[in-house]
N, C-alpha and C positions, 0 to 999 in steps of 0.2 A: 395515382390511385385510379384504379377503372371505375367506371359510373356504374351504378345500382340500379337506376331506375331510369327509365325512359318514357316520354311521351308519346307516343305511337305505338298499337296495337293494331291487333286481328280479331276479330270475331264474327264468328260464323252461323247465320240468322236461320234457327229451324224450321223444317218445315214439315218433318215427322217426330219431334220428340216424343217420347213414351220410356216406360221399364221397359229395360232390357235381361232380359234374363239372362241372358251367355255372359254378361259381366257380373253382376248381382252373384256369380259362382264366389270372387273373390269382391267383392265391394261388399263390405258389414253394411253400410250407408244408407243403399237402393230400400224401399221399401215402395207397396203395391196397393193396390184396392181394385176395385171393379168397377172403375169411376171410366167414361165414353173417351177411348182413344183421342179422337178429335176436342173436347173440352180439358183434355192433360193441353192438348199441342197451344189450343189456343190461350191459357193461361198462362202457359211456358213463353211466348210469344211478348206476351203483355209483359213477362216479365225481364227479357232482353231488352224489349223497348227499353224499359224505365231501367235498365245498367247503361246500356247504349249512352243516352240523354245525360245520365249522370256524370258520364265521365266526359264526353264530350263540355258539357256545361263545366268541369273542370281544366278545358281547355287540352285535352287530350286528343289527338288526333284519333277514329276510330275508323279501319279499314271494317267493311262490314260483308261479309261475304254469303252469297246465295246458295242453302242448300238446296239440293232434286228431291225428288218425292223415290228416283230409283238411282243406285242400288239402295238401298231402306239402310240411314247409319242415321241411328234412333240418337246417337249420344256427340253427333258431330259438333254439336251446342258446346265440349270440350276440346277445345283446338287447342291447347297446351300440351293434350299428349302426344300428338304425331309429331310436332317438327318446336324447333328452336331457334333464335338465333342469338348472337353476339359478337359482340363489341371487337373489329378488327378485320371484319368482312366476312364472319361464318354464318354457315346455315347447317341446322343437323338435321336429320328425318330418321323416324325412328318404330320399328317392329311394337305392333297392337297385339294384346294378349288375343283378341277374339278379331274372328274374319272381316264383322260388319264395323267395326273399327279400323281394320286393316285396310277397308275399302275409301275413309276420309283421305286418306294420301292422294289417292288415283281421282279421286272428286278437285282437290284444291291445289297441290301441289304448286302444279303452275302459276299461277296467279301468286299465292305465297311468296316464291320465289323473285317476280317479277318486283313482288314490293319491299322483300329486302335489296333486292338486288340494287334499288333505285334509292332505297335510306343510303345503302354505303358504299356511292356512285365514288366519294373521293378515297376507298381505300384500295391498295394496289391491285390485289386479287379479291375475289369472291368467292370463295372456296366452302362446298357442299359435303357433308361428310352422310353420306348415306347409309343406316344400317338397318334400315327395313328390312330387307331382305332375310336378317340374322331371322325371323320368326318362323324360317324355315327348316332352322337349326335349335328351334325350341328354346331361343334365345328374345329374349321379351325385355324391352328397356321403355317405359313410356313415357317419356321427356319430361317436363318441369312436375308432373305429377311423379315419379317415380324418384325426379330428384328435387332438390333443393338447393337451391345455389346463393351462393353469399359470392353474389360478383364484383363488389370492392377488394373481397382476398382471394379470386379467385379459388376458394374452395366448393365443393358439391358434397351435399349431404344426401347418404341414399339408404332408406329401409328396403333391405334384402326381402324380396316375397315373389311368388311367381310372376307378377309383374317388372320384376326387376332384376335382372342376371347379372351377378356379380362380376364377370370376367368380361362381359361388355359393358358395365360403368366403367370400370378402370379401364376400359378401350376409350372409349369417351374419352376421357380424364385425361389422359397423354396426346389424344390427338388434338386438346384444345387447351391445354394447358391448366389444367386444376387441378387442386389435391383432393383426393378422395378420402372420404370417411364414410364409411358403409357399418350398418350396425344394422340388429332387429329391434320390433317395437309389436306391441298388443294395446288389442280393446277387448276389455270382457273376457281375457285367456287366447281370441284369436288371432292372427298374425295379423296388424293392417296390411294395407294392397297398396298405400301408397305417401310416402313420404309428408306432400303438400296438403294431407290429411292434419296431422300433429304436429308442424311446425310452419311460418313463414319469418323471412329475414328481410330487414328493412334496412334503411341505410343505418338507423341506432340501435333499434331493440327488436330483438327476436322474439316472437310468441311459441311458444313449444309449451307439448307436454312434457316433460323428464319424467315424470313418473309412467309413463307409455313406453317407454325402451326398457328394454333389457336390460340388467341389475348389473353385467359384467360389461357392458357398454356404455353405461348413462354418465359417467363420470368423465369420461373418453368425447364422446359428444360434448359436455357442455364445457370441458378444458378448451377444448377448438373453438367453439363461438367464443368464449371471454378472449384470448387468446387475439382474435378479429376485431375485437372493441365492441364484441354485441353486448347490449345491457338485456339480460334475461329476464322475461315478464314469462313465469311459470302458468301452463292454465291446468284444467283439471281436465281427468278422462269425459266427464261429464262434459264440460266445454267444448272437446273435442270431436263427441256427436253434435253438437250444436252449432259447428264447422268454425267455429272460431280461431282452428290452423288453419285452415284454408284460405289466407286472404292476401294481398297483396299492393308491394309499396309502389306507386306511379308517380311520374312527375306531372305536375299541372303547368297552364300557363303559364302562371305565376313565377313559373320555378321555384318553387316550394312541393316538397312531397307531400303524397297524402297516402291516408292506406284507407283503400276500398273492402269491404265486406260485407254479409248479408244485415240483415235487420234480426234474424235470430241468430246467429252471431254476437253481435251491437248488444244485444239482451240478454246475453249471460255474461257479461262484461261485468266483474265487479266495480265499486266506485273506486278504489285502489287502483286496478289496473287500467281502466277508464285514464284516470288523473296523469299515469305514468306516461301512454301511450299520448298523450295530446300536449305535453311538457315541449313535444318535439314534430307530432306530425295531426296533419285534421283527420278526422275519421269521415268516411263517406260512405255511408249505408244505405242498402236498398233491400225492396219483399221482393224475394226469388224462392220460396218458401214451398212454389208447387216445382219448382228443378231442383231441389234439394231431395225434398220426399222422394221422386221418381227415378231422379239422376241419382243422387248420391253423391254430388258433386255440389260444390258452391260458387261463389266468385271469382277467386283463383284460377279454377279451371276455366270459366269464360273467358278467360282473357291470355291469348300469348302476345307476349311482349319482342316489339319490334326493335333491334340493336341497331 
C-alpha cells in the first residue's frame, strides 16, 4: 500500500496577503471589507505563525518559505495549488487560473524542487511532470486544491470548474498512475472552484459533503471512496462554508496521524462527528479566521505535502 500521509511539508510565509479579486471571480469563499491592507497582512502573519508552531510542535518537519513584496501574489500563503509531489520520485507543477497566481511558480519553484528533490535522494529518477505551461491553452488544473487524492488507492478525485480542465486531470492521472473520478459539485446553486473545498481523505475516513455534488454523480463518488476502505463522515453545505472539507491528514513524530484544521472548522463539528473522527485520529486546530475571510482558503491550502 502507498503512504497517505507524510511528515514534511512547504509553506509559504506572506508578505502581502490581502483579497484578491481576479480569484474571488470563481472562489464563493473570498469575502472583503475595507479593513487597512497592511492590518489583513499582519493578522494573516500571526496566523501562519500559530499553524507553523502547530504542526512543527507535532513533530512535522516545516520547510517555510520567503515571499517578495514584488511581483504582488496576494494568495502565495496557498502553495498546494502550484506544484505536488509523490511518492516514487515525482514532482507536478501546475497552470493557475489567474496571472498573479501563475507568477508563485516563477517565485519558489526552485527551492521546491531542491526539497523534493532531496526527500527522494534514494529513488532511482526524479521525474518533474510540468503543465504550467497548459494555462496558455486555457487549460487550468490547480493541484491538490482542484484535486483530491486518496494516495493509499491511488485514486484522484476532481470537481470539474474552470479551475480544473477535465482532459488535463486525466493527463495527470496516467502520467502518475491514478484513477480518475471527475464529477460536478455546488454551493448555493454555484459551481465550487475546487475539490479540497468539500472533501478531504485521510488514511480512515473521508469528510465530504455528498449532498454538494451532483445528483447523477454522488452515488458514483461515494461507491469509490467505500470501495478504498474510506469510512464516510457526511458534513453539510453549511459545514462546508465553515471549511470543514478543507483539512488535512499529517503524520507526526509520533507516527501517529493527525488531521489539522481551522478552529471554525473544529466548531461546526458536531459531537457525533467529533467522536467518529477522534476513534482513529487527534484533531489539531488552529484561528486562521482572518486567511479564511480574505483568502477563502483554510488549512489544506497552507500546506503542500512533501512525498
Amino acid at each position: 500500500m502507498y503512504k497517505h500521509t507524510t511528515d514534511e511539508v512547504v509553506m509559504i510565509k506572506p508578505v502581502g496577503f490581502m483579497y484578491n479579486p481576479v480569484t474571488a471571480v470563481t472562489n464563493l469563499y473570498q469575502r472583503s471589507d475595507d479593513k487597512d491592507p497592511s492590518i489583513v497582512q499582519e493578522a494573516a502573519l500571526k496566523e501562519f505563525n500559530s499553524l507553523v508552531t502547530a504542526l512543527e510542535e507535532k513533530g512535522v518537519t516545516v520547510h517555510v518559505l520567503e515571499d517578495t513584496p514584488e511581483p504582488s501574489t496576494p494568495d502565495s500563503i496557498f502553495p498546494n495549488n502550484w506544484f505536488s509531489t509523490h511518492e516514487g520520485g515525482t514532482m507536478a507543477v501546475y497552470p493557475m487560473f489567474t496571472d498573479n497566481r501563475q507568477a508563485e511558480i516563477g517565485k519558489f519553484r526552485a527551492t521546491v524542487e531542491e526539497i523534493a528533490s532531496r526527500k527522494q535522494k534514494d529513488e532511482a529518477l526524479f521525474t518533474i511532470y510540468d503543465y504550467s505551461r497548459n494555462k496558455e491553452r486555457g487549460q487550468i488544473l490547480e493541484g491538490t486544491g482542484s484535486m483530491v487524492i486518496d494516495r493509499k488507492n491511488k485514486v484522484a478525485y476532481c470537481v470539474l470548474s474552470p479551475r480544473a480542465n477535465k482532459e488535463l486531470f486525466i493527463k495527470f492521472c496516467e502520467d502518475t498512475g491514478h484513477e480518475p473520478v471527475y464529477f460536478r459539485a455546488f454551493q448555493d446553486g454555484a459551481p465550487i472552484y475546487h475539490t479540497n473545498v468539500l472533501m478531504g481523505i485521510g488514511g480512515d475516513n473521508v469528510i465530504i459533503c455528498l449532498g454538494a455534488i451532483a445528483e447523477e454523480d454522488r452515488e458514483r463518488v461515494a461507491e469509490s471512496l467505500k470501495k478504498g476502505g474510506n469510512h464516510i463522515i457526511d458534513i453539510t453545505p453549511e459545514q462546508v462554508k465553515n471549511f470543514l472539507g478543507n483539512t488535512l491528514e499529517l503524520k507526526g513524530g509520533d507516527g501517529k496521524n493527525f488531521i489539522a484544521m481551522s478552529d471554525v472548522a473544529y466548531a461546526s463539528l458536531t459531537p457525533e462527528q467529533k467522536e467518529q473522527i477522534e476513534q482513529s485520529t487527534e484533531i489539531v486546530h488552529v484561528d486562521i479566521e482572518n486567511i479564511e475571510f480574505y483568502g477563502g482558503g483554510s488549512v489544506r491550502c497552507m500546506i503542500a505535502e512533501i512525498f
